[in-house]
N, C-alpha and C positions, 0 to 999 in steps of 0.2 A: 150454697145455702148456709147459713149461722142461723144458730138454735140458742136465744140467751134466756138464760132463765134467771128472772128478778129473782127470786125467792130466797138466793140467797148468795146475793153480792150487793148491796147497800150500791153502788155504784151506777151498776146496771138497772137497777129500779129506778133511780132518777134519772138514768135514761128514756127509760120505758113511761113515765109519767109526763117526762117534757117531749115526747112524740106524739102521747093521747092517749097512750094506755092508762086503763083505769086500775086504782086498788079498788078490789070489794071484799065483801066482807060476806063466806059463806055457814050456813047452818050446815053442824055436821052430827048425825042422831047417829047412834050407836044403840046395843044392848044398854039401858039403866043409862045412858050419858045423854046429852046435848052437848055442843061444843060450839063455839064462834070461831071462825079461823079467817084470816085475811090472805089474799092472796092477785094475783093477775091474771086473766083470762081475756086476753086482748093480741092483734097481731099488727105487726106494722110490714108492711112489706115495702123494701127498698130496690129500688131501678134504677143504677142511671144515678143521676140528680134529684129524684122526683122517691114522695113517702106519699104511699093512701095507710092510711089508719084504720082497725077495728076497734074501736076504745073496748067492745064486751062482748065475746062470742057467747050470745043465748043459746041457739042453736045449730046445728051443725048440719040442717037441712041442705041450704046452699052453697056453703060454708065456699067448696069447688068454685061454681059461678064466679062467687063475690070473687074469691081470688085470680080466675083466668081475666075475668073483666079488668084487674089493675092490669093484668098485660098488658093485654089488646089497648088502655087506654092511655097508657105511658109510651108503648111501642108507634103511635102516629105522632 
């Protein structure tokens, strides 16, 4: 497994954009502040030959699922 983190390698963010990851753009509230910060929250998982993509992890419900499910559908 490789762990790349765009955030802060110019590089690897245009990697992560030309797969389907998304930039977005998060609200961050503090004591007295707001803040806008941008960032990646997206996974790409690789197999093989073969990418499935999460361009935005909303939730982290199934998050498992979605990812055994690229196994099992790369694996046939």
């Amino acid at each position: 497994m490789v762990n790349k983190d765009p955030s802060g390698d110019p590089q690897v963010a245009t990697e992560a954009t030309s797969q389907g990851v998304r930039e977005v753009q998060f609200n961050v509230i503090g004591q007295e502040e707001f803040q806008l910060k941008t960032g990646f929250a997206g996974i790409v998982v690789s197999y093989a030959d073969k990418h499935e993509v999460i361009p935005f992890v909303q939730q982290t419900g199934d998050l498992e699922y979605q990812l055994i499910s690229f196994y099992y559908q790369t694996d046939q």
